[in-house]
Structures are given as structure tokens and as C-alpha cells.
C-alpha positions as CSV (number, residue, x, y, z in Angstrom):
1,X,53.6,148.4,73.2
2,X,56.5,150.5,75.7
3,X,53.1,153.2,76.1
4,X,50.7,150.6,76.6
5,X,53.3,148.6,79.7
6,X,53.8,152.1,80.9
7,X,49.8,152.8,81.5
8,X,49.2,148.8,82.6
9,X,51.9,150.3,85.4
10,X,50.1,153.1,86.3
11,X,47.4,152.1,86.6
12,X,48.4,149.1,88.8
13,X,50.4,151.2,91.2
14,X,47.4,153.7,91.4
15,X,45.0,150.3,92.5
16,X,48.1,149.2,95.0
17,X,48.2,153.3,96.4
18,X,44.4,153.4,96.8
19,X,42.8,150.3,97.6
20,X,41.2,150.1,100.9
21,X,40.5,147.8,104.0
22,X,36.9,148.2,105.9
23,X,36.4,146.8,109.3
24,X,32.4,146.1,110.3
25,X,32.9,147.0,113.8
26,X,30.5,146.1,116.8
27,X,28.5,149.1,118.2
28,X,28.1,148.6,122.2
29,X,26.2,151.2,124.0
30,X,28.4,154.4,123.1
31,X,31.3,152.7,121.8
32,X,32.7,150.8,118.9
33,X,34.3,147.4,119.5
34,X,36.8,145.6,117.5
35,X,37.8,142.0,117.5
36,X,41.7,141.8,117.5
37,X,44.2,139.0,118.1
38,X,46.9,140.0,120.4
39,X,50.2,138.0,120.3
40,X,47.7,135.1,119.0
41,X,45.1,135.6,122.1
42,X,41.2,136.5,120.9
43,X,40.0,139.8,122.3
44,X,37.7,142.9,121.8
45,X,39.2,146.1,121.9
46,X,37.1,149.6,122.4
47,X,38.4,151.5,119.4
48,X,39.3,154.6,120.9
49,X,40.9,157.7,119.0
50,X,41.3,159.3,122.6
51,X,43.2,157.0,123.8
52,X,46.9,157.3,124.2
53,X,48.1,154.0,124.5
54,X,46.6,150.3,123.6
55,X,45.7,149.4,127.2
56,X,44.6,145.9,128.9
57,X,43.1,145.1,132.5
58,X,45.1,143.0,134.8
59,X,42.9,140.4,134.1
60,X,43.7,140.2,130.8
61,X,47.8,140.9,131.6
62,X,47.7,137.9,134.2
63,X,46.0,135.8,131.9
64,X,48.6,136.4,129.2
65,X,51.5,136.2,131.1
66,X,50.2,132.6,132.7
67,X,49.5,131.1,129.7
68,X,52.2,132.7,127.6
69,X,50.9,135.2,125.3
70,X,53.4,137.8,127.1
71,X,56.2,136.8,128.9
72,X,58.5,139.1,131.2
73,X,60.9,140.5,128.9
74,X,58.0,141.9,127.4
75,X,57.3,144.2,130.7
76,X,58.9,147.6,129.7
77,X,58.6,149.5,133.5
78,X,56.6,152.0,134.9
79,X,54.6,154.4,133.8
80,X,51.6,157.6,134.3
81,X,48.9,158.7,132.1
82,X,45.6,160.3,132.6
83,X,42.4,158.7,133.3
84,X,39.1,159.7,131.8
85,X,38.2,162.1,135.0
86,X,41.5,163.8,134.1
87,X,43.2,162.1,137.1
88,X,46.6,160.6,136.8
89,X,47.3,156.8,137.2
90,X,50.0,154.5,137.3
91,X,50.1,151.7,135.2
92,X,53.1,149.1,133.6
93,X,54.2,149.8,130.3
94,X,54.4,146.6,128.1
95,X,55.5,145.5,124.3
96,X,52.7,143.6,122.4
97,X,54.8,141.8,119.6
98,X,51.3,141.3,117.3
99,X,48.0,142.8,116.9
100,X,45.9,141.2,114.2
101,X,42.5,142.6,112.8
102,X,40.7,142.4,109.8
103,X,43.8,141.1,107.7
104,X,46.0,143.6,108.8
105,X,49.2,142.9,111.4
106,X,50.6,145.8,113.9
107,X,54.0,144.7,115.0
108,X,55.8,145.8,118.4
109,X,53.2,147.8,119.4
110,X,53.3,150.2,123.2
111,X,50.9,149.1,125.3
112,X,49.6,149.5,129.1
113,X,48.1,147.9,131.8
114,X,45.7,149.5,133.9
115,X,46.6,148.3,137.7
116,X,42.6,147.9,137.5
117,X,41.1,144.0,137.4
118,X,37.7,145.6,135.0
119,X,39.5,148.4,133.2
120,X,38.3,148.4,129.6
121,X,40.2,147.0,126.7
122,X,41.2,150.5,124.6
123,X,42.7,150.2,121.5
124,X,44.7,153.6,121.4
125,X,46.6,155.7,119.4
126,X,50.0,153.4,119.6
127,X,47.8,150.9,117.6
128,X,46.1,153.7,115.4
129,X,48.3,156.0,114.2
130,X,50.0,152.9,112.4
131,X,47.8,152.5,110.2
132,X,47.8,155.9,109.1
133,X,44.5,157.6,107.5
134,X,41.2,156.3,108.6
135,X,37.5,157.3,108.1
136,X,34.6,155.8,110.5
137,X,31.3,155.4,109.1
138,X,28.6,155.6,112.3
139,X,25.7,154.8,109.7
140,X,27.3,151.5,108.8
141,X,29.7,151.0,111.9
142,X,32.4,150.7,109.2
143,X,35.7,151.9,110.0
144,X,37.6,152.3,106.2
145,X,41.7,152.2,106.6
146,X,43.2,153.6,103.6
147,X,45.7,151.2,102.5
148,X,49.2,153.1,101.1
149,X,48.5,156.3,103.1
150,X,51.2,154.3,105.7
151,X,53.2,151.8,106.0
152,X,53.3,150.8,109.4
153,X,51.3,147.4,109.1
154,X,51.5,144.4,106.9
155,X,48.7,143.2,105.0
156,X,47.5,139.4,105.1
157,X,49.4,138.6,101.7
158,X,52.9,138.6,104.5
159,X,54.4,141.2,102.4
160,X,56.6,142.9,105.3
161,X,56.6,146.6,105.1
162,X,58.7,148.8,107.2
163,X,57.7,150.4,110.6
164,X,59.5,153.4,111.9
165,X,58.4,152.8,115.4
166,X,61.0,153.3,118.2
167,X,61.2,150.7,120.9
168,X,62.3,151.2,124.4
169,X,64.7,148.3,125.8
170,X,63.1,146.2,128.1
171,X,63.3,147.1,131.6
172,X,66.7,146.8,134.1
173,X,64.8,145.7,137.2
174,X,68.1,145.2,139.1
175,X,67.9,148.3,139.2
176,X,65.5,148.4,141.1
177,X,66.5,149.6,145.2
178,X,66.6,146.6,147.7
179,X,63.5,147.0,149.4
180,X,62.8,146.1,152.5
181,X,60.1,146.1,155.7
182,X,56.4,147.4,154.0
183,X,56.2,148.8,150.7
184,X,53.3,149.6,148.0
185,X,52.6,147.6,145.2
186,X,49.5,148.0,142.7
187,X,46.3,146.4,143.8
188,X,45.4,142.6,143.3
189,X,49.8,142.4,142.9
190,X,49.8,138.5,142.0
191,X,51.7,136.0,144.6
192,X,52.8,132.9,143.7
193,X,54.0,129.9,145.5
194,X,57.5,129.4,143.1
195,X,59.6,132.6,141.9
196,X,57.7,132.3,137.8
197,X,54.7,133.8,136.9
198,X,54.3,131.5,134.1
199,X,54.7,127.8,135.4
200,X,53.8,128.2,139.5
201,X,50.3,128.8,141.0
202,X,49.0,131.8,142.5
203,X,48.4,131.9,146.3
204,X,47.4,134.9,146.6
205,X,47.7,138.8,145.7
206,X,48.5,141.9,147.5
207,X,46.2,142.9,150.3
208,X,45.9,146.4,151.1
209,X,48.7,147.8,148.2
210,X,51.0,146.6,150.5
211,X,53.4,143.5,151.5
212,X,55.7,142.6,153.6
213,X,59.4,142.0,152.2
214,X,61.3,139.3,153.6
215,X,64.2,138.9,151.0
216,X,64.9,139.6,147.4
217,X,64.9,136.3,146.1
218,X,66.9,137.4,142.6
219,X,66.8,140.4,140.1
220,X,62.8,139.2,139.5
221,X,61.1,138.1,142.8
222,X,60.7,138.9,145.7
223,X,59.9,136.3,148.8
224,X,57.1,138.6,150.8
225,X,54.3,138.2,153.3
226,X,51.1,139.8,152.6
227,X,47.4,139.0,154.3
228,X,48.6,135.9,155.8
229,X,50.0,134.8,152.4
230,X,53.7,134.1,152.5
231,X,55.4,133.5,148.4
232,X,57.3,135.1,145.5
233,X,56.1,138.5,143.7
234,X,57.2,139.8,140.4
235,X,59.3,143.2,141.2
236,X,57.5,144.7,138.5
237,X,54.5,145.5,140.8
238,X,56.2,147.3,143.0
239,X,55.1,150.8,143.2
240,X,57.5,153.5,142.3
241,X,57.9,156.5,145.0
């Protein structure tokens, strides 16, 4: 009876080790497209091994933040990478607290935002490498994740699992200098007519990469003129020099 518990274990551990998850993913022209849900929010993603980072559009980022799927604690700073033409861009570096596909949950994952209103949505390597070994199948536009190889997701079931991913504090934007007179932001900067990017309306964005400050309105906001649009910005679009 001990020998035959012992196998029944074995064998049940070796089913848990090497089961395995497959994703049907969408094929669009070149590409390979994945429905996820991000912090509860529907969206494709381009699944892309290439990529660095998860990244979003500012389209996305300002719907997000409006209708709170990401709120400001969640913006991490500044930061560069390299574009597909090998240039380097400037983008904000943000924390997505969920991504949800095909049963499986990624948990604080590093993501970007491309200063760009119709930059694609990449899911990158900060999403990938979580979930450890992989194999895509072009024929059937499967992608196969080998469940037990890592254990930086949890599965559907809710049983947690442990992540070793290391999280940056969320930006000190008093930090930032007190700007004053004309100063760069990142194109389409959102203004709004109260200092909350959440609950005020938007009056306007940033013509030009530039505004106008007139007064740091707190640690958040500032009060700027920009294109004949006077209201608050989020310092977090400001560009650093």
C-alpha cells in the first residue's frame, strides 16, 4: 500500500510539473496578437519576444488613467529605450498591477508608454520572461507555456505562487526642479481644467512639446499656458533635460 501512495505521488507531481497552457493567438498581417486584460481593461497586445518592456500608446495610458485602470502612484518616472529604427526614445515608465490571459495572472508587471497617440500595444519581455519556457506554433498560431518550468504567474485555480520580480518605488516627483518660463513636455501632454487627471476634463494638450509655466500648483500639477489653453498638467510629462 506505502509503494503504491508513493507512485500515486509521483505520478501526480509529474502531471502538476508538466501540464501545459496553449493560447490560440490571432495572426494579423506579420504579427501575433493576444487578447489580455490589464488591471481589468480588455486589450490586444502584439506578442513580441523583441520587445523589452510591455508598452501602451498614450491613448491607451489616458484612457486608463481617466477611467481608473491606473492611477498616479502607478507612474514610476522617466525612462529611454530603443525604437525599432534603432533610435532612442523617451517614454514614462509605469507599474501594471494585473495582466490576465488565457487563465494565467502576471502580477506587478514593468511597463511603458510610448509618448506616441498610435504606438502599438507590445507585450514584451517584462510580461514574458514570467512565464518562463514557451514554444510558438506558426502552423496553428498556438503559443504552448509550459506550466512548472516558472513560477512567476498564478494559474486561474487562485493558487498564489511566488514572483521574484523587483519593483522600483514609485516616483518622488517633488523632486522634480521648479520649473519655470517654456519648457518641453512629450507630445499631446494632456491639460485639464482641475489639478486630477482622473475626475476633471481635458481642455487641451501640449502644443508644440512645449508650455508655458505659470506656477507649480503642488508636488503634481502644474498651472501652465499652452496654444491658448490656460489649466493644470501632470509633472510627469515634463521632459527630462
Amino acid at each position: 500500500m506505502k509503494k503504491i501512495v508513493s507512485t500515486l505521488f509521483v505520478c501526480v507531481v509529474t502531471l502538476s510539473v508538466f501540464s501545459q497552457t496553449t493560447i490560440t493567438m490571432k495572426k494579423k498581417g506579420d504579427v501575433y496578437v493576444v487578447p489580455c486584460k490589464v488591471n481589468g481593461l480588455d486589450l490586444e497586445f502584439i506578442f513580441d519576444t523583441g520587445a523589452s518592456d510591455v508598452s501602451i500608446s498614450l491613448t491607451e495610458a489616458l484612457f486608463m488613467i481617466k477611467n481608473g485602470y491606473l492611477s498616479e502612484t502607478d507612474i514610476r518616472g522617466t525612462e529611454y529605450y530603443k525604437i525599432a529604427n534603432g533610435e532612442i526614445a523617451q517614454g514614462t515608465k509605469i507599474l501594471i498591477k494585473e495582466i490576465q490571459f488565457a487563465g494565467l495572472k502576471l502580477v506587478n508587471v514593468e511597463a511603458s508608454i510610448a509618448h506616441n497617440m498610435v504606438a502599438p500595444l507590445l507585450l514584451g519581455q517584462s510580461a514574458i520572461s514570467k512565464l518562463g519556457k514557451i514554444q510558438i506554433d506558426p502552423t496553428n498560431n498556438a503559443l504552448t507555456i509550459l506550466n512548472g518550468t516558472n513560477n512567476n504567474y498564478q494559474t486561474s485555480n487562485n493558487v498564489a505562487t511566488s514572483s521574484n520580480t523587483s519593483i522600483s518605488s514609485p516616483f518622488d516627483y517633488s523632486k522634480l526642479p521648479n520649473y519655470s518660463g517654456t519648457i518641453k513636455v512629450f507630445s499631446y501632454s494632456p491639460i485639464y481644467e482641475k489639478p486630477d487627471m482622473v475626475y476633471s476634463k481635458q481642455i487641451g494638450s501640449a502644443d508644440n512639446n512645449q508650455v508655458t509655466i505659470i506656477r507649480k500648483e503642488n508636488d503634481k500639477y502644474y498651472y501652465v499656458k499652452t496654444g491658448g489653453v490656460e489649466g493644470y498638467m501632470f509633472v510627469g510629462w515634463v521632459m527630462s533635460n
